[in-house]
C-alpha positions as protocol buffer text, in pm:
chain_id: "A"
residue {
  index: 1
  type: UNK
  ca { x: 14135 y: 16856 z: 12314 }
}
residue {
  index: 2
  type: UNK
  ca { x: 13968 y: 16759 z: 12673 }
}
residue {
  index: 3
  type: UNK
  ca { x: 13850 y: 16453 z: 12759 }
}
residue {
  index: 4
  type: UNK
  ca { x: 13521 y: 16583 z: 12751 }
}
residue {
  index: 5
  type: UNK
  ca { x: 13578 y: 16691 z: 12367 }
}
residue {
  index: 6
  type: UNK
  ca { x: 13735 y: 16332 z: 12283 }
}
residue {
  index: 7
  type: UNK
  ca { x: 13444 y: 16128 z: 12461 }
}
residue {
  index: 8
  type: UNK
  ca { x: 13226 y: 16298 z: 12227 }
}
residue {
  index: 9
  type: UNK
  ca { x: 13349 y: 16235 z: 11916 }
}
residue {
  index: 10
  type: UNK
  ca { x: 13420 y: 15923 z: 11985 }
}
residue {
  index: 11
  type: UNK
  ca { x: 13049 y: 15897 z: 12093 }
}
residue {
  index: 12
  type: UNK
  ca { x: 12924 y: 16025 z: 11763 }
}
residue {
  index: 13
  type: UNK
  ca { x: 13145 y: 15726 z: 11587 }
}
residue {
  index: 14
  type: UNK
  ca { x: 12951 y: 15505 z: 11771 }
}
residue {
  index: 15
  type: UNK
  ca { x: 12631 y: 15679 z: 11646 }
}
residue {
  index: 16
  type: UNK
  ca { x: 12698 y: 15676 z: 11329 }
}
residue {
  index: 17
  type: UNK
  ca { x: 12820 y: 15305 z: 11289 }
}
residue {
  index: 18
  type: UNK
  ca { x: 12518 y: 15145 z: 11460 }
}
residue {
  index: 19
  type: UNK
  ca { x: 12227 y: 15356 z: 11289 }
}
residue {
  index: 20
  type: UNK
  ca { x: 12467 y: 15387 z: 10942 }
}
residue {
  index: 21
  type: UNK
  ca { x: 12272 y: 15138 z: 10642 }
}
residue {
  index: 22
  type: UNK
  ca { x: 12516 y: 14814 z: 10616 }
}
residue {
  index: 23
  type: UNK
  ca { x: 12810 y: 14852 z: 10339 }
}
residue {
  index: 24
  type: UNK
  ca { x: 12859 y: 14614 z: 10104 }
}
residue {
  index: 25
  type: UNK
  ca { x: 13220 y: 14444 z: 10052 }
}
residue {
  index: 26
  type: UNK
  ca { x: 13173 y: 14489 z: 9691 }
}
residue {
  index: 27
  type: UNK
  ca { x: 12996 y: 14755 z: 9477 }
}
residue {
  index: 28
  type: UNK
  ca { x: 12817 y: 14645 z: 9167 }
}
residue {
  index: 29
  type: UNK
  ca { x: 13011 y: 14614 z: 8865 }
}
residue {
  index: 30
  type: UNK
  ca { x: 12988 y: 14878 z: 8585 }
}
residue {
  index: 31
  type: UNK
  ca { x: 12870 y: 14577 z: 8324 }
}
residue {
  index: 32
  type: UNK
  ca { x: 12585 y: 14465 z: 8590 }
}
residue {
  index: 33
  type: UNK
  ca { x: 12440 y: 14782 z: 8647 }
}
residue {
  index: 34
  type: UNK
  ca { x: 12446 y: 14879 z: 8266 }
}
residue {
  index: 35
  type: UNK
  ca { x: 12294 y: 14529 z: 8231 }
}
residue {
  index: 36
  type: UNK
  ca { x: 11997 y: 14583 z: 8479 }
}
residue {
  index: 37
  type: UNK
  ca { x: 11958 y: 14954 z: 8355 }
}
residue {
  index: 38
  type: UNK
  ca { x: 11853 y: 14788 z: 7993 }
}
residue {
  index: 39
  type: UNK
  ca { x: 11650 y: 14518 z: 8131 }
}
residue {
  index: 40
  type: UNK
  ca { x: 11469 y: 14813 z: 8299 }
}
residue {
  index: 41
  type: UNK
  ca { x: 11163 y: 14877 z: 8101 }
}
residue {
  index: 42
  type: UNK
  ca { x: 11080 y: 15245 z: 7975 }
}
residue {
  index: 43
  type: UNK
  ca { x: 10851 y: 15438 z: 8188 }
}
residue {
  index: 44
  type: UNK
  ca { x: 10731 y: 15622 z: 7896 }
}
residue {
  index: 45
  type: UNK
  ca { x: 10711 y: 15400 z: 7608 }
}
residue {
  index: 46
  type: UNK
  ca { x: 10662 y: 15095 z: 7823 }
}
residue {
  index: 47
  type: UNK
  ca { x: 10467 y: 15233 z: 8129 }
}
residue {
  index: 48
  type: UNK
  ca { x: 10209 y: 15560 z: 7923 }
}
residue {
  index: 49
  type: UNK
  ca { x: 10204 y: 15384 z: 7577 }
}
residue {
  index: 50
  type: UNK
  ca { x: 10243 y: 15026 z: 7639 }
}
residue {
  index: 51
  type: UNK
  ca { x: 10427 y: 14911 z: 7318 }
}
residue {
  index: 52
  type: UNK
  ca { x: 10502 y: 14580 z: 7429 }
}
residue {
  index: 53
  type: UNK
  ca { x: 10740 y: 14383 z: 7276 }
}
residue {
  index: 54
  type: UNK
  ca { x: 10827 y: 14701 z: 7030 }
}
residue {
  index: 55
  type: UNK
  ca { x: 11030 y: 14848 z: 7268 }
}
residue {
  index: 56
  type: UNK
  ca { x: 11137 y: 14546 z: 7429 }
}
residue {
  index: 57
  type: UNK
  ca { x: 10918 y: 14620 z: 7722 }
}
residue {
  index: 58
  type: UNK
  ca { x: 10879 y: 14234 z: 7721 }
}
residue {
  index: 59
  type: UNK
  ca { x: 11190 y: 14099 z: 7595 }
}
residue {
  index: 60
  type: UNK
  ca { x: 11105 y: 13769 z: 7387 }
}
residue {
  index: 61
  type: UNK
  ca { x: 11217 y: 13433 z: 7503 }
}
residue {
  index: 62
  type: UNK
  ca { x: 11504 y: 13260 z: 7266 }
}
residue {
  index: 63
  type: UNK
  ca { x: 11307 y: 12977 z: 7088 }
}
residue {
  index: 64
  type: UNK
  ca { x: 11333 y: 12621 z: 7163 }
}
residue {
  index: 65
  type: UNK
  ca { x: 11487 y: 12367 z: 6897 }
}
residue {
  index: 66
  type: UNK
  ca { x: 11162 y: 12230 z: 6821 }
}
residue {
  index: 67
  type: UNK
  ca { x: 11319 y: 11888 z: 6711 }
}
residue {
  index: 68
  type: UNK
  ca { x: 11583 y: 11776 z: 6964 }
}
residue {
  index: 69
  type: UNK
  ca { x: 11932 y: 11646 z: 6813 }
}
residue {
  index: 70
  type: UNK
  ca { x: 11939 y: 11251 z: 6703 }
}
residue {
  index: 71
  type: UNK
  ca { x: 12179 y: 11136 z: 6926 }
}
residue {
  index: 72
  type: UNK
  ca { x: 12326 y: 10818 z: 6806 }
}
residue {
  index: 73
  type: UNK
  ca { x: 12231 y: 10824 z: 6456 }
}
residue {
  index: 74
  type: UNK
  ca { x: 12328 y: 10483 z: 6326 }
}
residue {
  index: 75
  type: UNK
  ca { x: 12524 y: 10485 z: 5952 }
}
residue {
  index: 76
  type: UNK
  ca { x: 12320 y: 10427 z: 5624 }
}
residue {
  index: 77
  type: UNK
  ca { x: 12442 y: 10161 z: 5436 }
}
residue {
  index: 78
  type: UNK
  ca { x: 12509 y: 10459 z: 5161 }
}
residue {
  index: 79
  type: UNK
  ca { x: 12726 y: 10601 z: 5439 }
}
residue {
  index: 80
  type: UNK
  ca { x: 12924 y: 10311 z: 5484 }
}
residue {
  index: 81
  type: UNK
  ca { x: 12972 y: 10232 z: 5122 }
}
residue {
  index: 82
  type: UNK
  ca { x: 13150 y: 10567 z: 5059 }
}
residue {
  index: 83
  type: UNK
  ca { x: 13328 y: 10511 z: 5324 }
}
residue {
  index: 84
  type: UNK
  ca { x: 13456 y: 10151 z: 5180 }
}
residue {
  index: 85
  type: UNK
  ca { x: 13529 y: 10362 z: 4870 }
}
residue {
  index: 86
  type: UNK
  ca { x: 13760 y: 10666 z: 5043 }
}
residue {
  index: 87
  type: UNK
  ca { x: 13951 y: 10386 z: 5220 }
}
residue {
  index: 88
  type: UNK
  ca { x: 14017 y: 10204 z: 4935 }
}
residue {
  index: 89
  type: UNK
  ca { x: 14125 y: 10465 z: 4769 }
}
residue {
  index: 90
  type: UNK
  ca { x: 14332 y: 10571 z: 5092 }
}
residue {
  index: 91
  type: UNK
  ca { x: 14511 y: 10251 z: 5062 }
}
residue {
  index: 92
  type: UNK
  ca { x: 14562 y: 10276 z: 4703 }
}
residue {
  index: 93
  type: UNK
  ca { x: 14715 y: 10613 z: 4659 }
}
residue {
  index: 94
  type: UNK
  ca { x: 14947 y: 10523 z: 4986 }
}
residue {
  index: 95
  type: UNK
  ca { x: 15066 y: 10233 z: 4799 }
}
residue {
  index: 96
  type: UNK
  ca { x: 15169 y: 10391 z: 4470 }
}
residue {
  index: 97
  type: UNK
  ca { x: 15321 y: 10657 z: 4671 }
}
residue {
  index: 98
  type: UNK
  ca { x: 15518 y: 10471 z: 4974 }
}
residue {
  index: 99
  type: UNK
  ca { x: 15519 y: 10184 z: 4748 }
}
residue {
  index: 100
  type: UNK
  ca { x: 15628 y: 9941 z: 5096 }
}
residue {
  index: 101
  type: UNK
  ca { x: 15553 y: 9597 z: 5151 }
}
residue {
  index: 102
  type: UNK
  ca { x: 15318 y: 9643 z: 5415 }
}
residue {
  index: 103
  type: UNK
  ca { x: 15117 y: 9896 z: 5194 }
}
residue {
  index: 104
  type: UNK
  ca { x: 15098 y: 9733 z: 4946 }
}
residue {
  index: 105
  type: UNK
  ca { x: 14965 y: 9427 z: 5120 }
}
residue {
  index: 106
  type: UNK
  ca { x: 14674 y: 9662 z: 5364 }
}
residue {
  index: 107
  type: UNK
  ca { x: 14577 y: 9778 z: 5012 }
}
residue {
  index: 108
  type: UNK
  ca { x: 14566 y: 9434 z: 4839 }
}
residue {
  index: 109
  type: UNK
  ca { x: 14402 y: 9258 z: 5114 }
}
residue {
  index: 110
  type: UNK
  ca { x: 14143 y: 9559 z: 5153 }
}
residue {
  index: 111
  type: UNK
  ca { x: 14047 y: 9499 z: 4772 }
}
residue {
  index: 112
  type: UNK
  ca { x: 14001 y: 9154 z: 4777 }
}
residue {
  index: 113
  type: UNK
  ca { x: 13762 y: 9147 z: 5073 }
}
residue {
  index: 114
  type: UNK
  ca { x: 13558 y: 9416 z: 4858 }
}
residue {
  index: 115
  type: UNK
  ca { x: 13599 y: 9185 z: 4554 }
}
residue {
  index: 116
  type: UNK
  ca { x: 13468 y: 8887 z: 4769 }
}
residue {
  index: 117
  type: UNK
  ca { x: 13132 y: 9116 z: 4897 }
}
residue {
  index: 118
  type: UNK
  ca { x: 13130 y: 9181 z: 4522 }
}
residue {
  index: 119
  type: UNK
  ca { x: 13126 y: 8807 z: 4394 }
}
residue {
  index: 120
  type: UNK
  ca { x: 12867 y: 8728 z: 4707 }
}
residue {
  index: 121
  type: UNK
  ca { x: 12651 y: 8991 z: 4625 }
}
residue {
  index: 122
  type: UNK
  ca { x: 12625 y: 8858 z: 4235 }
}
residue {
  index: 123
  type: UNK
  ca { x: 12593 y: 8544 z: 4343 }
}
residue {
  index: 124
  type: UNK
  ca { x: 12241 y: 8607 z: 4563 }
}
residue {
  index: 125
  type: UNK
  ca { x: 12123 y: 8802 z: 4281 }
}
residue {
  index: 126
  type: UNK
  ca { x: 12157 y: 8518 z: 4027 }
}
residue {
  index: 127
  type: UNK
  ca { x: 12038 y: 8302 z: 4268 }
}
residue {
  index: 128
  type: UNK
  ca { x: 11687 y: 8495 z: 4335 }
}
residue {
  index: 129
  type: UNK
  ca { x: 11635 y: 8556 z: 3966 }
}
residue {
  index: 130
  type: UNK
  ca { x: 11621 y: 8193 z: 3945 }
}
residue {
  index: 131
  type: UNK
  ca { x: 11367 y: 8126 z: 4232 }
}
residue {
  index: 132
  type: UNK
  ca { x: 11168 y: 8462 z: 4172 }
}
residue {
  index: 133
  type: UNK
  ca { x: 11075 y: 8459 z: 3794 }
}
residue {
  index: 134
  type: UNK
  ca { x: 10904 y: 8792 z: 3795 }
}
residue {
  index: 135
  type: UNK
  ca { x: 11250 y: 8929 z: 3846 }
}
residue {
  index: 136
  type: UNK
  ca { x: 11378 y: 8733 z: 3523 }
}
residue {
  index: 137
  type: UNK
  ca { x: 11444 y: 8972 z: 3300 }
}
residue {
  index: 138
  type: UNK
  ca { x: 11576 y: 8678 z: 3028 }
}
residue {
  index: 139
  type: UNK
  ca { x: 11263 y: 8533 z: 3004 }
}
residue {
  index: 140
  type: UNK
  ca { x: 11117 y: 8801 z: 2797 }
}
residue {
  index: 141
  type: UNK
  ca { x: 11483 y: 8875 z: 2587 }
}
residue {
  index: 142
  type: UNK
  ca { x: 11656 y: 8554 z: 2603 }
}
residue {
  index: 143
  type: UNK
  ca { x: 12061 y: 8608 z: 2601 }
}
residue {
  index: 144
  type: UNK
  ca { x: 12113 y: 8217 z: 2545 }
}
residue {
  index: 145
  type: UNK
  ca { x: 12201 y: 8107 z: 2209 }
}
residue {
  index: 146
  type: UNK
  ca { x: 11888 y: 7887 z: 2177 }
}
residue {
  index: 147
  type: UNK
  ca { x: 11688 y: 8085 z: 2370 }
}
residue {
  index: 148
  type: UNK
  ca { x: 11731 y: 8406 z: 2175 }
}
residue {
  index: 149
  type: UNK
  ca { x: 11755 y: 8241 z: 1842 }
}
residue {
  index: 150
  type: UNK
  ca { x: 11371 y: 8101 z: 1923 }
}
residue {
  index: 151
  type: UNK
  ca { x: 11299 y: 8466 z: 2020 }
}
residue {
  index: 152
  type: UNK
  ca { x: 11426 y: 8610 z: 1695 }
}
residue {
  index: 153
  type: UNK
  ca { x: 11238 y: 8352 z: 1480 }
}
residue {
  index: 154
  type: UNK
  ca { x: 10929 y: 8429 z: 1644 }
}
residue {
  index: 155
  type: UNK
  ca { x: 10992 y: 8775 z: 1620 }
}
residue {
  index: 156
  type: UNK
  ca { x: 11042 y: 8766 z: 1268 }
}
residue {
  index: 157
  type: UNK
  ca { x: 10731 y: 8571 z: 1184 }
}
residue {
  index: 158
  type: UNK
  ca { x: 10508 y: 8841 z: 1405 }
}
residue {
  index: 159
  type: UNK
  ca { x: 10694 y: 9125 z: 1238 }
}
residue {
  index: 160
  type: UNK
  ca { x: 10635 y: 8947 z: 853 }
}
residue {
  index: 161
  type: UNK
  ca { x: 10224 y: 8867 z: 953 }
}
residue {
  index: 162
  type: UNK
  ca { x: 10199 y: 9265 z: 1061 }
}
residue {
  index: 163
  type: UNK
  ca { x: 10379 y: 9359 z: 767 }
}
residue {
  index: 164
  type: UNK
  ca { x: 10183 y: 9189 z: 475 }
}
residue {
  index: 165
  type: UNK
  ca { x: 9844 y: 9355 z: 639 }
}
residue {
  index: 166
  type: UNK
  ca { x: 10016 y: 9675 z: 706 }
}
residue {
  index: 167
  type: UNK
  ca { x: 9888 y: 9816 z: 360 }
}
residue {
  index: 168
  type: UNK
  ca { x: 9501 y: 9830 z: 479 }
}
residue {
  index: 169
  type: UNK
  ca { x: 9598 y: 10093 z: 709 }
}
residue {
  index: 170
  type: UNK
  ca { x: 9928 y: 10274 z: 611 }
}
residue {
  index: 171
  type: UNK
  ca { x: 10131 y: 10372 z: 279 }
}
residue {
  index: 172
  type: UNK
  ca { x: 10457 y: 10488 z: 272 }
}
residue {
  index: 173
  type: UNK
  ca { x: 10628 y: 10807 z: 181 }
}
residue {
  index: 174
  type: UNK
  ca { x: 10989 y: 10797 z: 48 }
}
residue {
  index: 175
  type: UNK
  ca { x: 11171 y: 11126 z: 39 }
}
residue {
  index: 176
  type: UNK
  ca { x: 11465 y: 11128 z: -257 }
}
residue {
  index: 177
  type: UNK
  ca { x: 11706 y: 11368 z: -437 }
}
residue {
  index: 178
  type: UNK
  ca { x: 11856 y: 11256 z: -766 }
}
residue {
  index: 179
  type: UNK
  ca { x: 12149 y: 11405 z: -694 }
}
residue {
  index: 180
  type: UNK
  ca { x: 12171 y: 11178 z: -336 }
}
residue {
  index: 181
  type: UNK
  ca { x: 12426 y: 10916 z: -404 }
}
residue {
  index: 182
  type: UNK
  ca { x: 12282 y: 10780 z: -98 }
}
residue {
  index: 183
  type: UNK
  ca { x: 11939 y: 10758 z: -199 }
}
residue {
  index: 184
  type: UNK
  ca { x: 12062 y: 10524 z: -493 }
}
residue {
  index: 185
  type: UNK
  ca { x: 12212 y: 10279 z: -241 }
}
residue {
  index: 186
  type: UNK
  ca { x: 11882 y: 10271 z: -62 }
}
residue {
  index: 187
  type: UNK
  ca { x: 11603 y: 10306 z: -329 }
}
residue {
  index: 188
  type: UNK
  ca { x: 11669 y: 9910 z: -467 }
}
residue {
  index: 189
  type: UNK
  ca { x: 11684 y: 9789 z: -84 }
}
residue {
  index: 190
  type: UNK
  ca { x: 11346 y: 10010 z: -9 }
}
residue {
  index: 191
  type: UNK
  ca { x: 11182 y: 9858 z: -304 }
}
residue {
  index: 192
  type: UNK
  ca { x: 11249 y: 9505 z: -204 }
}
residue {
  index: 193
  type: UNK
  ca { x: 11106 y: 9520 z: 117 }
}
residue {
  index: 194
  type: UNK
  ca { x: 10788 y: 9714 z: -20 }
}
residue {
  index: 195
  type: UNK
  ca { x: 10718 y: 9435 z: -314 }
}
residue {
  index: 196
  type: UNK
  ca { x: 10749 y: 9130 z: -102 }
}
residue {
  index: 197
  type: UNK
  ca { x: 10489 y: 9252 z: 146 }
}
residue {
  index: 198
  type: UNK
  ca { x: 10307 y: 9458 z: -55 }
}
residue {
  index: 199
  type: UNK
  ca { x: 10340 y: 9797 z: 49 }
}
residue {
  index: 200
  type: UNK
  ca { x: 10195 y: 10126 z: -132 }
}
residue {
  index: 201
  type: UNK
  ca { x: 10552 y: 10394 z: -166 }
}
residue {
  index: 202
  type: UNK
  ca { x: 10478 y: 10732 z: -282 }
}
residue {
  index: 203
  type: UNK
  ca { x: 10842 y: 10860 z: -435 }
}
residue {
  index: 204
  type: UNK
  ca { x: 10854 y: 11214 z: -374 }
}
residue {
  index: 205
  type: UNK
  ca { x: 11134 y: 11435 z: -534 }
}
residue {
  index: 206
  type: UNK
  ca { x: 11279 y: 11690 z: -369 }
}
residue {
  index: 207
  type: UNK
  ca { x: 11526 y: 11839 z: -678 }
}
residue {
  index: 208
  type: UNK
  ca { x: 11276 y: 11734 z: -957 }
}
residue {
  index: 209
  type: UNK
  ca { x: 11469 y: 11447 z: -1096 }
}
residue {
  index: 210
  type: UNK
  ca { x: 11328 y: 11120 z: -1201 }
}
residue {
  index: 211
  type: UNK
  ca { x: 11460 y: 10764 z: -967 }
}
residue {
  index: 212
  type: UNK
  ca { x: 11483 y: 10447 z: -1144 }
}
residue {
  index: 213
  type: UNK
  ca { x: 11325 y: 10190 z: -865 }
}
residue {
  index: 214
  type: UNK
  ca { x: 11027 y: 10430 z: -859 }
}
residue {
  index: 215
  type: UNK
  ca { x: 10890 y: 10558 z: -1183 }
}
residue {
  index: 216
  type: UNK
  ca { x: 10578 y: 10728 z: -1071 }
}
residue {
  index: 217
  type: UNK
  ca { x: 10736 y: 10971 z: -876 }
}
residue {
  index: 218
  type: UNK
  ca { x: 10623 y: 11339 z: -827 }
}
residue {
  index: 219
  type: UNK
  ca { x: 10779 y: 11663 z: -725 }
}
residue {
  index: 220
  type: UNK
  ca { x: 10767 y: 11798 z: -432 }
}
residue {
  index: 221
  type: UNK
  ca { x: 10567 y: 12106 z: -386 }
}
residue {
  index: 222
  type: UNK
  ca { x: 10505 y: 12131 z: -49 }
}
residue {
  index: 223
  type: UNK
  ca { x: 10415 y: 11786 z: 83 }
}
residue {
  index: 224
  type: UNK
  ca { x: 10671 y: 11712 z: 305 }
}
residue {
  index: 225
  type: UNK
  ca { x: 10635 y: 12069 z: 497 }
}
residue {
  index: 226
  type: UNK
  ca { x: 10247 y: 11989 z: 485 }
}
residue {
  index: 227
  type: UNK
  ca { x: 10313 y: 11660 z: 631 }
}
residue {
  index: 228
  type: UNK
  ca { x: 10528 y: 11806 z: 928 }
}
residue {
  index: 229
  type: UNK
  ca { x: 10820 y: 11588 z: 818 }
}
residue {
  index: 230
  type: UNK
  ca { x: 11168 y: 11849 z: 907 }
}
residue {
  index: 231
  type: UNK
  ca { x: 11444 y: 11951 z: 761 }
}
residue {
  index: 232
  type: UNK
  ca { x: 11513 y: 11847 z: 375 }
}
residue {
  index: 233
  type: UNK
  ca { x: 11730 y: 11528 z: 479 }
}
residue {
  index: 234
  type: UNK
  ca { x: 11717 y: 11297 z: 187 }
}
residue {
  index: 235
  type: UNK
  ca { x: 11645 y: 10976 z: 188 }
}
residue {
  index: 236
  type: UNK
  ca { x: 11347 y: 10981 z: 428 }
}
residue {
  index: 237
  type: UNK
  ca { x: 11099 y: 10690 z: 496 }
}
residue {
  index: 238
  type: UNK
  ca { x: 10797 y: 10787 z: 647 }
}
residue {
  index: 239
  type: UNK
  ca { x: 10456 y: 10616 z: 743 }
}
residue {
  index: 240
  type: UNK
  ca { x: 10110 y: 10758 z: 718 }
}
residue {
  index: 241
  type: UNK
  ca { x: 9847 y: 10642 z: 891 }
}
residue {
  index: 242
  type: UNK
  ca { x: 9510 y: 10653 z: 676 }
}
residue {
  index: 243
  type: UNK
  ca { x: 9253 y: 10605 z: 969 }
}
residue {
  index: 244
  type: UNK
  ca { x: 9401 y: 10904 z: 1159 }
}
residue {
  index: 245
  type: UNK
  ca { x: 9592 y: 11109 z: 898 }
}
residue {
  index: 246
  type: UNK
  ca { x: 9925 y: 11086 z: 1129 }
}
residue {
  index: 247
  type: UNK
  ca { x: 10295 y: 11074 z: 999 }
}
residue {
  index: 248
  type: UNK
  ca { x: 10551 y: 10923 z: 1153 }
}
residue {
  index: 249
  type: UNK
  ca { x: 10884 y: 10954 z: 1042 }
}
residue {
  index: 250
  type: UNK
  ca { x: 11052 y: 10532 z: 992 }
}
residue {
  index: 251
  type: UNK
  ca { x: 11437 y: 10721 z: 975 }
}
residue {
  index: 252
  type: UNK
  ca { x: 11665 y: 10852 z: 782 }
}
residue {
  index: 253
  type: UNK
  ca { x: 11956 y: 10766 z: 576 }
}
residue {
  index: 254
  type: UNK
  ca { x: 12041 y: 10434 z: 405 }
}
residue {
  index: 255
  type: UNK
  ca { x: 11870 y: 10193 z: 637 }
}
residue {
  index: 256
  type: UNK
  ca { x: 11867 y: 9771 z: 568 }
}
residue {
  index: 257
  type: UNK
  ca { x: 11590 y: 9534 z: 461 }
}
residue {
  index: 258
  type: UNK
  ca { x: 11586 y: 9416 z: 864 }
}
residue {
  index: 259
  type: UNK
  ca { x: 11593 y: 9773 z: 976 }
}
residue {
  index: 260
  type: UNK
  ca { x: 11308 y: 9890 z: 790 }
}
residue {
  index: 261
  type: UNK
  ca { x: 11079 y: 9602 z: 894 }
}
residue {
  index: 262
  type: UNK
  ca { x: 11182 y: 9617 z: 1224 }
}
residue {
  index: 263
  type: UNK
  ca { x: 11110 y: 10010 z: 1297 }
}
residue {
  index: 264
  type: UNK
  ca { x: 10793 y: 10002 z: 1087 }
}
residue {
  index: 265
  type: UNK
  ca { x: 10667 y: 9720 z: 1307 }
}
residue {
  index: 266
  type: UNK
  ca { x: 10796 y: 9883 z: 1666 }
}
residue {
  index: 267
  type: UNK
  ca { x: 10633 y: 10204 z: 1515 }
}
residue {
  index: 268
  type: UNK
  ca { x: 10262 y: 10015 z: 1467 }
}
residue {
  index: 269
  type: UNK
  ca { x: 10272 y: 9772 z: 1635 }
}
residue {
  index: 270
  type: UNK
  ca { x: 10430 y: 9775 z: 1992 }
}
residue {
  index: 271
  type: UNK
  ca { x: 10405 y: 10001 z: 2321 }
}
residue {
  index: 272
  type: UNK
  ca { x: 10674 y: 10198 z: 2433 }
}
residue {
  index: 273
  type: UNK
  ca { x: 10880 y: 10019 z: 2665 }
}
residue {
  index: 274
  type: UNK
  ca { x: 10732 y: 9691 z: 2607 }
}
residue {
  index: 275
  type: UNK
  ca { x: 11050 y: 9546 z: 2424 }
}
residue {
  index: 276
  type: UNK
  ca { x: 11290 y: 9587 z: 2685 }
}
């Protein structure tokens, strides 16, 4: 080649380098350019239909946590007394089963400062029953022995006033089979309590048969079903209530003197909950 051919290539060179578009070190990576290609909105869908958000033509922002973490929660009290608990148990079951010295001490030492919270704790609340009377639940049940034997006596006198005037109202209904050894235990103890406060029984037979304590009986043909009283459970005690034509069932089975006085004056004459 002649000089003349050389200085004109190496001429165009030149050219080409100084009017060329600048080149980039690195080209764009296959991931980025697939990236922006689907951030690219449709020209079609996006651009001649306008879909919106359909087609992603607006992608939607990630939501916010609306409520920010707590950070620093403190520990419940519940918290920290299950944690007591696993520890104690921790130290336990390491002490039965590396029964060492030093175990057995941690573990001993752990449950005596629990005992000692214990015994402190008992001790306030003793402590601000007897300076907060409201709280006292022995002043309505006693649990001394003077205390409750005053209770019971008054008790008993309420229970024998409401008993003796229970008549005017209610009559009871006593349920029997001849063939119930039971009922022959309970019939004498029944008619006891009935005579000394002068109570109107109805003795209803369920088998037919007669019952010694209470002559005037009749058979049952359909009473006790009318009366809603279930089942065919012999003996059965039950109230009924003149002024609004209600039964209520006292119990079944051989019952004492005290019981049946007792129930029929909780049934008549207290609210629920009001005795304890």
């Amino acid at each position: 080649m002649s000089i003349f051919g050389r200085t004109s290539v190496l001429a165009a060179i030149l050219s080409a380098a100084i009017w060329a578009p600048p080149i980039f070190a690195q080209e764009t990576p296959a991931a980025q350019r697939d990236a922006i290609e689907q951030d690219r909105p449709d020209d079609f869908y996006c651009g001649e239909r306008r879909l919106g958000q359909w087609f992603y033509c607006a992608k939607p922002k990630p939501a916010e946590d609306a409520v920010p973490r707590a950070q620093g929660k403190e520990e419940s009290a519940t918290d920290r007394i299950a944690a007591i608990t696993r520890q104690l148990d921790e130290l336990k079951a390491k002490a039965i089963l590396d029964p060492t010295e030093a175990n057995v001490i941690n573990y001993v030492r752990f449950q005596r400062e629990q005992l000692d919270r214990a015994s402190t704790f008992s001790d306030t609340w003793q402590r601000a029953l007897w300076q907060n009377p409201d709280l006292d639940y022995t002043l309505q049940r006693p649990v001394s022995t003077v205390g409750k034997r005053l209770w019971l006596d008054n008790r008993q006198a309420d229970r024998d006033a409401v008993l003796t005037s229970l008549g005017q109202r209610y009559g009871l209904f006593y349920f029997y089979a001849q063939s119930c050894g039971a009922c022959e235990v309970f019939a004498p103890i029944l008619r006891s309590v009935t005579d000394s406060h002068r109570l109107t029984v109805m003795a209803v037979s369920m088998d037919g048969g007669p019952n010694r304590e209470f002559p005037n009986y009749v058979v049952d043909s359909g009473q006790r079903a009318r009366m809603g009283v279930p089942g065919n459970e012999t003996p059965a005690l039950v109230l009924f209530d003149t002024q609004t034509k209600r039964t209520i069932p006292v119990g079944y089975g051989v019952l004492s003197a005290d019981e049946i006085m007792d129930r029929i004056f909780m049934l008549t004459n207290t609210k629920v909950g009001s005795d304890y």
